[in-house]
Every structure is written in C-alpha cells, then in structure tokens.
N, C-alpha and C positions, 0 to 999 in steps of 0.2 A: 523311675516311673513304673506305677505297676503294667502286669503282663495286658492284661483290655486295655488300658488307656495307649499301649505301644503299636497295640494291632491294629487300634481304631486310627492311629497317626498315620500307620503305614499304610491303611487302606485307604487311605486320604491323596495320600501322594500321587502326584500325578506322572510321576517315572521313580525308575529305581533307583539311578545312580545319584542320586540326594540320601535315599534311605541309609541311616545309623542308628535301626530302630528294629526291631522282631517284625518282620511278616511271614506269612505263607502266599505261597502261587499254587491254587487248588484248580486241577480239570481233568489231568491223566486219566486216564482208567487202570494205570497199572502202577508196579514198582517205577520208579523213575531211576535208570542206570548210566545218564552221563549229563553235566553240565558243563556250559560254556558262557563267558562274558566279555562284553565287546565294550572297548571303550567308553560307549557312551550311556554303559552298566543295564544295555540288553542282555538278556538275560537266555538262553535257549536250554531246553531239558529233552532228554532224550528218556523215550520210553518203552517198559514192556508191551504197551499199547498199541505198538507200530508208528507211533505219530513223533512229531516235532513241535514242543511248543515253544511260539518267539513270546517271549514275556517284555514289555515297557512302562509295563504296568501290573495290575493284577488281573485282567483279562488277556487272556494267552489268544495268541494268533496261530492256527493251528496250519502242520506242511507236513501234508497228508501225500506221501507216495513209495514209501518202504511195503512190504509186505508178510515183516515179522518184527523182532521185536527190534526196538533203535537202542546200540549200545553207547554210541559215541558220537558228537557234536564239535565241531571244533569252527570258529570263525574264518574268512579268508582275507580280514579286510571291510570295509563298515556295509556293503553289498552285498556280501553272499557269506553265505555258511555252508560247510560240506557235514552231511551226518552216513552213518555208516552201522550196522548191526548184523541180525541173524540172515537177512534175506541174501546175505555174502555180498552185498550193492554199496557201494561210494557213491553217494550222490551229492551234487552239486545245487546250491540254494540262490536262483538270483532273488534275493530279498523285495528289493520294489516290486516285481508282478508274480512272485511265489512260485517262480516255473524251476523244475526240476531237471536236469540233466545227469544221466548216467556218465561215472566217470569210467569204473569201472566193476568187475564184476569178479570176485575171486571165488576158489572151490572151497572155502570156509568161514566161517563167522568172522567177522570183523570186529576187533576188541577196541584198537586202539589209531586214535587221529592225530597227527602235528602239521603244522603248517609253519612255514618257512617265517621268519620276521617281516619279509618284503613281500608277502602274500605270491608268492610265484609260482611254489613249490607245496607241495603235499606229500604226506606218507599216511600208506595206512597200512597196521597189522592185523595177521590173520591168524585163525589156526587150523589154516592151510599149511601153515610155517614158513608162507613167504611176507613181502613187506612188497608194496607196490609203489615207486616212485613217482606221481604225475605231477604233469606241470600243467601249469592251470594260464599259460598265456599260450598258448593250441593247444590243437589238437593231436598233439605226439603222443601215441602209444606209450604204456608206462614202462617203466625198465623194474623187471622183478629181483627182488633182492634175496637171493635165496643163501642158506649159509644156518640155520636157528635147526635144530636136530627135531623140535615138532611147534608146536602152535605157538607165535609172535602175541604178547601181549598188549605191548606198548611200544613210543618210539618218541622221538624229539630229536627237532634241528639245533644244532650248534656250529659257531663260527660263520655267523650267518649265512646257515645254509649251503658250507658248503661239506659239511660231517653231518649224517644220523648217525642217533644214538639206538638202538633198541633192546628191548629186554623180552624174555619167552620161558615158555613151558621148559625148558630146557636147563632152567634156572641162570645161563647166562644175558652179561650184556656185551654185545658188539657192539663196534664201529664201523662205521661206511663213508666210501667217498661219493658222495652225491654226484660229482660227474663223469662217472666212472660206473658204478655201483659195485666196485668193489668193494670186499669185505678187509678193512685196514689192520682191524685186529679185535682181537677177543679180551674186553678190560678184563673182567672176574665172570668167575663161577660161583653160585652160591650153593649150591647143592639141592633147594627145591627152587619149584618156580619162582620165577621174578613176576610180582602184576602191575607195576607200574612206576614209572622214575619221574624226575624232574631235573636237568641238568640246566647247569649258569656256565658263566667261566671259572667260577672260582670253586664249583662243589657240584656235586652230583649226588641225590639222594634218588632212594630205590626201598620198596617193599615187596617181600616175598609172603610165600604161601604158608612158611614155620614162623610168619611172625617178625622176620628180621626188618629193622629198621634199620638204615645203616646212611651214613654218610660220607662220601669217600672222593678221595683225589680224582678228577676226571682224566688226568693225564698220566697217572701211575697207577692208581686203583687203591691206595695205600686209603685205611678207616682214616677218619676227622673225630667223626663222634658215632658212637651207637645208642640208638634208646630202644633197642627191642623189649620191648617185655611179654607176659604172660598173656596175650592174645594174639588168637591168630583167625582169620589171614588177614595180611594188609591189603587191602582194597582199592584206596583212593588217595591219591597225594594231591595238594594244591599250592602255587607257592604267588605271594604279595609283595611284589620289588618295595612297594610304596613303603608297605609296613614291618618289613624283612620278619616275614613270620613264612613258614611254614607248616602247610596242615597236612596231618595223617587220619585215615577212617579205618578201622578195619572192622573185623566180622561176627565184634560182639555188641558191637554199635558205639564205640567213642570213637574221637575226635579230639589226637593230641595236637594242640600248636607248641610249635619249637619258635625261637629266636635263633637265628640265623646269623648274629653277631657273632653272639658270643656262645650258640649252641647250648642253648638251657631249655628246657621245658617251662611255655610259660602259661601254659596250661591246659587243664586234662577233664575233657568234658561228657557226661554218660549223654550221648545226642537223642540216642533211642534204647527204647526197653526192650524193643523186638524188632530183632531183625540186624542184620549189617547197616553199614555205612557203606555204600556204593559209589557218589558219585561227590566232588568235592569242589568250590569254586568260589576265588575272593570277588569282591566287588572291586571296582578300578580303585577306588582309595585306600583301600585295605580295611575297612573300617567293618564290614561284614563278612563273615565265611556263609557261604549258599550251600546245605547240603540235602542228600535225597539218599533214602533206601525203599524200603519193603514199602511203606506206605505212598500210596500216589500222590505224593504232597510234597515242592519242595520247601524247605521250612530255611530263613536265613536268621543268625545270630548276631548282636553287635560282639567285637570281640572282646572289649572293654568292661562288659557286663556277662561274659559267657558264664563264670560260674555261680550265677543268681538267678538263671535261666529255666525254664522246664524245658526235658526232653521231649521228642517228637510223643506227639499224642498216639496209644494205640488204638485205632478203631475198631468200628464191629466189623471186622472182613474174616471173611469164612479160613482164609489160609493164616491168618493170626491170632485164628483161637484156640485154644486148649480143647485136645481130640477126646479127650476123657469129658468135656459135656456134651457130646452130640453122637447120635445113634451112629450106625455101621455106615449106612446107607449115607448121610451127610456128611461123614468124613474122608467115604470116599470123593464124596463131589468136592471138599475143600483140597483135598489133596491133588486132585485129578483135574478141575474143572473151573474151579471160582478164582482162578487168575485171571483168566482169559475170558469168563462167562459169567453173566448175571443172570437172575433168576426175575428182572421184574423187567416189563416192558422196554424202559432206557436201558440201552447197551451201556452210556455212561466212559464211549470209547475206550470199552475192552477191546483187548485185540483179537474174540472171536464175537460173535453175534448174539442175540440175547434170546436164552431161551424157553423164555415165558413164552408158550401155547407151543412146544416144539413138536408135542405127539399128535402126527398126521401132518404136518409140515412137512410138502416137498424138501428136500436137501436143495441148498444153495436157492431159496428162496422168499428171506427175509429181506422185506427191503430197504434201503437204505446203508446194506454192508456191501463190501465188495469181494466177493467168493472168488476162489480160484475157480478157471474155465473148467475143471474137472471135477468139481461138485457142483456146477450150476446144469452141467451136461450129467450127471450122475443117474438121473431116472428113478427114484426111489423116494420114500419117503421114510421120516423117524419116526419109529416105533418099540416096541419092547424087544423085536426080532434084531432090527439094523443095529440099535444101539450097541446090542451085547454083542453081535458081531463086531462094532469099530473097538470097543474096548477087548475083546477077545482075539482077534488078529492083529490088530493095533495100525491105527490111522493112517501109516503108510502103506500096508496090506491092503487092508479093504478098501480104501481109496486114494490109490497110487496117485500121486501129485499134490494133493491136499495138503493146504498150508498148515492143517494142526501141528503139532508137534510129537516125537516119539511117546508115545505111552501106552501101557497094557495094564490089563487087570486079569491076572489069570486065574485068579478063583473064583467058582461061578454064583456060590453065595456072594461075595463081597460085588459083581456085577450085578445078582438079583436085586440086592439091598439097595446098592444105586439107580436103577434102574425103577425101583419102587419108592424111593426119596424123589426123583424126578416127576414120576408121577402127579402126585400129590403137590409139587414145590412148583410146579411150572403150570400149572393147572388154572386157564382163565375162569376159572368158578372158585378153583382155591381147594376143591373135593380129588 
C-alpha cells in the first residue's frame, strides 16, 4: 500500500489497537522522550512539553500537571498511568476523571518507570541515585533503594514483583529484594553507563552509553548474544512477547529489531535523519513498533513493511536546522530558546510560553501558561535590559525558582545579536 493511502487508513481508524498500518499522533510541542501501551493499544507519550498525551485515537487527550519536562510514562492497570520527568515528581494518573496525585518527589530527575505485573507495585529511577519503591494499594511511604554510585536510569520487576532489576550511570545492574529493599547483588558492570534494560525469565537485554547491546543470563550474567555495533548511545529498548521481537533505538536514530528466538537481527531501520531515537513501544499485537525522538511527533511503523518505509520526516524547527543558514542572532535563539518557545502567537504547548509581543510584557503574564509563583511575583518587565541579564546571569540567578532551565550566554555580542533577532521575530507589526 503506498505511504498516503496508509496514513489516510490510519487516520480513519477509530482506535489504535486495530492499526497494522503507518500513522503519526501530532500535538506535542516538543521532543517526545517516553512511550507507553496499554492493553487495549492506548497509547501515552511523554514530553519535553511538560505534558502527557493519552492517545485512542489521533486526537491526544492531554494530562497536564508535571512542571518540566515528562521523561517517562508507564501504565498501572487499564485506570491509571504513573508519568515521572524533570520536575523530580511521580505522578499518579486516575484516567476516568484525569486527576493527578503526587506519589512522590525525588532530589533528581526521574529517568526511568516499571510497574509490577499485578499493578501493586511501582519503581522509579533517578539521578538522584536512588530508586523509590511505592505501592500503589496505600498510602505507605516509599522505601528508597539506594546502592547505584550516581544517577539510576532504568528499572524492571521480575519474578512477579518480587526482584527489581535496575541499571545507572554507574554503568551497573543490580538486583533488589522488593520486600526487603535490599540490595541482592550486583549482575554486571559494564564500564559506561547502562540507559535501559528489559528483563524476561529467560534473558535480560541492556543498552549502554558506548553502544553495547548485549544480552545476557539474568541469573549468571554470562552474554547470550551481543549485536553492539558502531553507534552509540542506546537509548531505548522495547520488547513484543506477542511477536518475540525485540526493539533497540539509539542516538543516531535506527531502530534494530532482534528475534528473540533464535537471536538474529531481523531488521535494521534509519527511523530518523535527525536526531536520536528516544522512546520505543510495541503495539499489544506486536504488529507495530511506536517510536519518538527530536521531532514532536510520535510516528508508528508496521514491522512487516519496516524496511520500505520513510524515516521520521525532518521539519522546519529551528533546533533542526543547519546553523550555518541562519544569522548569529537566530542560532542563538535555536540553540537557546526554540525548544521550549515559539516565536508566533500559539504556544503550540511548548513547555515555555510564546513570545510573540514579549518586549514590554510584564514577566509571568502571558495568559493562558502557568508560570512559576516567582515570575508571576517578579515585578518587571522583558526588555533589552532584563533579557541580557536572564541570559547573562542565567535563569536560575536572575530569577531564583524559575522553571527555565540552566543556560548562559556569556558573550555579549552573541546576547546583543539575540536580543536583536528577538526584536524583529517577536514583533506584533513584524518591524
């Protein structure tokens, strides 16, 4: 079937979990960095946007209450979904009326979600370097699982629930007794970081930051099969009991599927031309891989037809273009700015505010965003002076608590230049 006639079927569809067919799910504002799929092939994405989209269709249902960016999504059960990112927050999803509950709150970003098989039990890592145990049938305080030398990446239940697995910056994976939260023992070391595993009974697969793919005894450590090759890092793993494949993303954007049988590469796909492969997710039949990087778009492949495919399309996004066509002044703002900000009236649910007519704008009073209380309380307004201040002290300086994120421009040309690209670009006359 050609590529239009596939898209127009899928935009047809009236749920996902029928689709064996190419679509996209388009509304993020940002990179999209976690996906998850529920049974009945809902679909959720997690974003640099700050947001949560529940997908059943191609109109996303949007669960708005993170306040940076969402790394991680993971289901609890056909009710609720816990997501978890920068804002260091575990939160809990009652799906029927979208209400939000803090589970918990760690001192570091939040990489990595699993949830038990019987939906009881939750982990989540940080790089804080701990792993927080909660259970999701009360209200018990979580039991911290500390033991990873610095930031936790990933984690998984095995033996239903009553072993985590987790892998970290530290380049190991541990083991833990979940009712205990003792640390059982240390499988392997790989010598760089570990980003993310996937363990069974019968095999345990892991990717690291140099690249290694590996797949190895869960109960010995001893390899099965390695397919590391020349890219790095690995990113994202996803694994299809249905269609015993397992998928790899890493950070030059493919997307290997293995067979799981008999351990062969069944096939090896360029997904994206720019950018990583970030987040990776089968459909319950296994009949589609869902993935998502740098573009806010997540794009799903049949896997049948994967290598006849086009890669993710590259758009016109300012942090996607080649810096060599665009003056000083605009490559600071793509560098700096056009993640998180747009330059025309819709925000387009970036995860900072949009700053078309910004000069002469109170701070923290655009409406329709939801500002941290310490720029709405701020007392000032953006102008050529404030800006080169936020970008010369740098956004935690000049406005202690502010959700932006760290970043400085410390040469004052390269701030003039942005600051005069701003001008011009944000300018409700367009002068």
């Amino acid at each position: 079937m050609p590529r239009a006639a596939a898209l127009l079927l899928a935009l047809a569809l009236p749920g996902l979990a029928q689709a064996s067919e190419f679509f996209t799910l388009k509304g993020h504002g940002g990179p999209v960095k976690g996906l998850a799929v529920a049974p009945d092939g809902t679909i959720a994405s997690a974003s640099f946007d700050n947001a949560v989209g529940l997908w059943q269709g191609t109109a996303p249902r949007w669960l708005d209450d993170h306040r940076a960016a969402v790394n991680t999504v993971a289901f609890a059960g056909r009710d609720r979904l816990i997501s978890a990112g920068d804002d260091f927050r575990v939160v809990l999803w009652s799906l029927p009326g979208g209400t939000a509950t803090e589970l918990f709150q760690h001192k570091g970003k939040v990489m990595g979600l699993a949830v038990s098989t019987d939906g009881t039990r939750a982990a989540s890592a940080s790089w804080d370097g701990t792993i927080a145990l909660l259970d999701l049938t009360s209200d018990t305080p979580p039991t911290l699982l500390r033991g990873h030398a610095s930031g936790v990446n990933a984690v998984s239940f095995a033996e239903a629930g009553r072993r985590l697995i987790s892998a970290g910056v530290d380049g190991t994976v541990r083991y833990w007794d979940t009712s205990t939260g003792a640390e059982t023992r240390q499988l392997l070391t790989n010598g760089f970081g570990v980003n993310t595993l996937i363990a069974t009974p019968d095999w345990l697969a892991y990717g690291a930051v140099d690249g290694v793919t590996r797949i190895v005894d869960p109960d010995t450590g001893a390899a099965l099969a390695d397919f590391t090759l020349d890219r790095r890092p690995i990113l994202a793993m996803a694994y299809s009991p249905a269609a015993q494949r397992l998928a790899v993303g890493d950070g030059e954007g493919y997307i290997m599927v293995l067979d799981t049988q008999t351990w062969r590469i069944a096939g090896d796909f360029r997904a994206s031309l720019t950018g990583p492969i970030w987040a990776l997710a089968f459909s319950p039949d296994g009949q589609n891989i869902h993935a998502a990087g740098l573009d806010p778009t997540v794009y799903s492949w049949p896997l049948d037809t994967l290598d006849d495919q086009d890669p993710m399309a590259a758009p016109d996004r300012p942090y996607l273009r080649d810096p060599a066509e665009m003056s000083n002044g605009e490559r600071q703002f793509a560098r700096k700015c056009s993640i998180c900000h747009s330059l025309t009236p819709d925000s387009a649910r970036r995860a900072g505010p949009s700053l078309h007519g910004v000069f002469g704008r109170p701070a923290g009073a655009l409406p329709g965003y939801s500002y941290s209380r310490t720029l709405i309380e701020a007392g000032f307004a953006w102008n050529e002076t404030t800006i080169d201040k936020l970008f010369d002290l740098g956004p935690d300086h000049f406005i202690p608590g502010t959700k932006m994120p760290m970043q400085r421009i410390t040469a004052p040309q390269d701030r003039a230049d942005l600051i005069a690209f701003l001008r011009r670009a944000t300018s409700p006359t367009g002068e």
